[in-house]
C-alpha positions as CSV (number, residue, x, y, z in Angstrom):
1,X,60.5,13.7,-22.7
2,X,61.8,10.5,-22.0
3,X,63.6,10.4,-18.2
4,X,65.3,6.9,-18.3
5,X,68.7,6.0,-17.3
6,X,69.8,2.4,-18.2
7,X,66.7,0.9,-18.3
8,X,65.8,2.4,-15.1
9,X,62.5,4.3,-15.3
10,X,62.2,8.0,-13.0
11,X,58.8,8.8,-12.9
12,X,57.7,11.8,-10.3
13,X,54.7,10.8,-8.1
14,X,52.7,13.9,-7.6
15,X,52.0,13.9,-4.2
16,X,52.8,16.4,-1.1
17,X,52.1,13.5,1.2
18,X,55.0,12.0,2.6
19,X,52.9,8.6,4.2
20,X,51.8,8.2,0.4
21,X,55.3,8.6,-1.1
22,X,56.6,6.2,1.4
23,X,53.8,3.7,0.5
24,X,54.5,3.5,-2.9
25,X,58.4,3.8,-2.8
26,X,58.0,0.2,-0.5
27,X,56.0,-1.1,-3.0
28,X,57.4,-0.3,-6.4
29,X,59.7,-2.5,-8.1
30,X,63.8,-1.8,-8.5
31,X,63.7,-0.8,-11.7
32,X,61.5,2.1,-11.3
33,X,62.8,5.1,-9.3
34,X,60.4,7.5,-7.5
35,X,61.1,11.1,-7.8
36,X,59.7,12.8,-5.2
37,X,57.9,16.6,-5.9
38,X,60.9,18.3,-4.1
39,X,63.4,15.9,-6.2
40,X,62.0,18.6,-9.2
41,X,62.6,21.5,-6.6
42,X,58.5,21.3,-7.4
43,X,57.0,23.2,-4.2
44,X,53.5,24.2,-5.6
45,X,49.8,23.4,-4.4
46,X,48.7,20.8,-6.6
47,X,45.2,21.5,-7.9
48,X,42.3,19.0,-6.6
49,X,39.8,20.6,-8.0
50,X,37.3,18.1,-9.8
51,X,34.4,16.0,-7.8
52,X,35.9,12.6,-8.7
53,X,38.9,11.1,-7.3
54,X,40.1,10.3,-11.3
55,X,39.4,13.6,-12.7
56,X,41.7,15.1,-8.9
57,X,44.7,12.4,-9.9
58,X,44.6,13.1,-13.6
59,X,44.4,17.0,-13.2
60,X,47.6,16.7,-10.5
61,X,49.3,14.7,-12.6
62,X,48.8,16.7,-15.8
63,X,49.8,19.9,-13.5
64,X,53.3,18.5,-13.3
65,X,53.7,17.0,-17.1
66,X,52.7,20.1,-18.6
67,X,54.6,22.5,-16.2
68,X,57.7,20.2,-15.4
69,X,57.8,18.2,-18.5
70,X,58.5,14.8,-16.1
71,X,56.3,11.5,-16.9
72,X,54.5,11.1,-13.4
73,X,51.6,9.9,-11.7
74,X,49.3,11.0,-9.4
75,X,46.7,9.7,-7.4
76,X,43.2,10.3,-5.5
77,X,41.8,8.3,-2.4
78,X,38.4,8.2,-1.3
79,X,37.1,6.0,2.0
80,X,33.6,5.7,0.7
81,X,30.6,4.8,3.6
82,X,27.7,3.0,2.7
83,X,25.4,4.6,5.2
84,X,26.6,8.0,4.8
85,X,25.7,7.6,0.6
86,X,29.4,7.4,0.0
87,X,30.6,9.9,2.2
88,X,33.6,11.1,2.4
89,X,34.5,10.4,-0.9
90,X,36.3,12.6,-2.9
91,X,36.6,15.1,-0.1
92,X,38.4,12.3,2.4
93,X,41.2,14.5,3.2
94,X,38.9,17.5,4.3
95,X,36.5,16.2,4.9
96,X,35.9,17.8,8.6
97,X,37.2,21.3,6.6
98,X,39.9,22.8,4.6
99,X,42.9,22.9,7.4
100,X,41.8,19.9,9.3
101,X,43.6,17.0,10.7
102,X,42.9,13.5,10.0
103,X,41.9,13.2,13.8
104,X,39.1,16.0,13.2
105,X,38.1,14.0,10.1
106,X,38.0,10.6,12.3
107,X,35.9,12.6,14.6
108,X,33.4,13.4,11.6
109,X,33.4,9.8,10.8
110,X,32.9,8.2,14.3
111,X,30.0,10.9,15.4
112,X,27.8,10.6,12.1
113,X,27.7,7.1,12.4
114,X,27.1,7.1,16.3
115,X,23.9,5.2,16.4
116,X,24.6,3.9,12.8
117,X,24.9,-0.4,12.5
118,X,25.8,-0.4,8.6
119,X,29.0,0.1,9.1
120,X,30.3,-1.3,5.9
121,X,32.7,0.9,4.1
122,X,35.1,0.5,1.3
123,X,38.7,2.7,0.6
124,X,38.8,3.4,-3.8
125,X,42.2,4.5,-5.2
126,X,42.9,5.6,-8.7
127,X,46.4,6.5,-10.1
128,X,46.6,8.4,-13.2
129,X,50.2,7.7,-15.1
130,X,51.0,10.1,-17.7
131,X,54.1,8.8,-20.3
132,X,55.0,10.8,-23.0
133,X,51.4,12.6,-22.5
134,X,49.4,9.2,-22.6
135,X,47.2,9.3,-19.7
136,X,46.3,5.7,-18.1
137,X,44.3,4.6,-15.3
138,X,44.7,2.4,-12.9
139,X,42.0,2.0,-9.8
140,X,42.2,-0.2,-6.8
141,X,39.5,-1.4,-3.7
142,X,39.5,-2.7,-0.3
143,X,36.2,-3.7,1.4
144,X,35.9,-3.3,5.3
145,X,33.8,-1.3,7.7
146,X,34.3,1.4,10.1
147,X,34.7,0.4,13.9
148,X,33.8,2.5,16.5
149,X,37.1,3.6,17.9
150,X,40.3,3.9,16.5
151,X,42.9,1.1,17.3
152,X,46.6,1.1,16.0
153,X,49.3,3.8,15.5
154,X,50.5,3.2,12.3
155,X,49.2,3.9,8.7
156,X,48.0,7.2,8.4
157,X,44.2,9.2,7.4
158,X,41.4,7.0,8.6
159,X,43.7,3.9,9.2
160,X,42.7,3.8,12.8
161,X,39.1,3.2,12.2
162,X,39.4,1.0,9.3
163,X,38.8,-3.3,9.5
164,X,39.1,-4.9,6.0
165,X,37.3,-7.6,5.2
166,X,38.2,-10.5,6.8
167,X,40.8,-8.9,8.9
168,X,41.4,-8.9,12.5
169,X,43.8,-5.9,12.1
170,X,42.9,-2.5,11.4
171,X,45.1,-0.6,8.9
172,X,46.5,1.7,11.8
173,X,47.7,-2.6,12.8
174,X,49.8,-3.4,10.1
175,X,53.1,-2.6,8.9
176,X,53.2,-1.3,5.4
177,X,54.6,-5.0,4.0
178,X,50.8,-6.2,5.5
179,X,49.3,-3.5,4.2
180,X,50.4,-3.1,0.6
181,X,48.9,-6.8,-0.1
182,X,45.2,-5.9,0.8
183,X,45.0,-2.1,0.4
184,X,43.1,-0.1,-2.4
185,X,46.5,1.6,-2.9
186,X,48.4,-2.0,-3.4
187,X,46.4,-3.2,-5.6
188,X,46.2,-0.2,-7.8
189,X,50.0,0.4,-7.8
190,X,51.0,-3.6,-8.7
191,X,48.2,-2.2,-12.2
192,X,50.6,0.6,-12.7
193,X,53.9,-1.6,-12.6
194,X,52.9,-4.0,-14.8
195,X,52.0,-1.4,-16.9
196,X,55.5,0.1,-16.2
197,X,57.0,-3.0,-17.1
198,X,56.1,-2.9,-20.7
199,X,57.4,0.6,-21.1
200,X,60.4,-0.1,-23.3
């Protein structure tokens, strides 16, 4: 089904977190417009059921192509610690349990790696895009490491506690313009708009 209005691509970003939809709205280009999940009066649960973030972005984003008929992507995040063997992963978001906060998943964070001084950690994001029932990938990476208490008030999930590499800022720091040029998500979303940019 093709969802273009003079040369102006809508695309639905399968995603029930507002901070995300924000994100990508400030970094995607003019000629693409965002619909949101509620845009497609969509008000489901998204399945996240696999154990990688690209098979949770490609299963969300085939949830809404197949039941909405709307090209969209999706995506997964994952803050990955060396010293906890890649923990969180995957299960970032709940990682302190199903109905937690992101403070109570901070919490996890900060007490498992207590007397901990690998602190090297890296965020991984992978978008999948389905057009016209072609899937694409698109992944992204920012190295840092985990400090040991949270600084900043902006940027959402483990922001707080997050330094990139050769950053004095955490995320939690920045303003999303900063942000978007060094993040796992930037860099995976400027892959899925040049790829967007040679959809006819």
């Amino acid at each position: 089904m093709n969802h273009t209005i003079m040369n102006k691509i809508k695309i639905v970003f399968a995603t029930n977190n507002k901070n995300k939809l924000s994100e990508i709205r400030d970094l995607i280009s003019d000629n693409i417009e965002i619909l949101s999940l509620e845009d497609i009066n969509c008000f489901d649960d998204l399945p996240e059921n696999q154990l990688t973030l690209e098979g949770n972005a490609l299963e969300k984003a085939n949830y809404i192509f197949l039941k909405y008929g709307y090209n969209c992507f999706a995506d997964d995040t994952g803050l990955e610690i060396d010293a906890l063997n890649n923990e969180p992963g995957v299960f970032s978001a709940r990682y302190a349990g199903p109905k937690c906060l992101a403070e109570d998943n901070i919490n996890k964070v900060l007490s498992k790696l207590k007397v901990c001084s690998n602190r090297k950690a890296k965020f991984r994001t992978v978008i999948a895009l389905i057009v016209d029932g072609e899937e694409n990938l698109f992944s992204g990476e920012c190295h840092g490491e985990i400090i040991r208490a949270q600084i900043g008030d902006d940027g959402f999930g483990y922001d707080p506690i997050f330094l990139p590499q050769d950053s004095e800022l955490t995320f939690a720091q920045m303003d999303k313009f900063e942000k978007g040029l060094i993040s796992h998500r930037g860099i995976s979303v400027r892959k899925l708009i040049e790829f967007l940019s040679l959809i006819k």
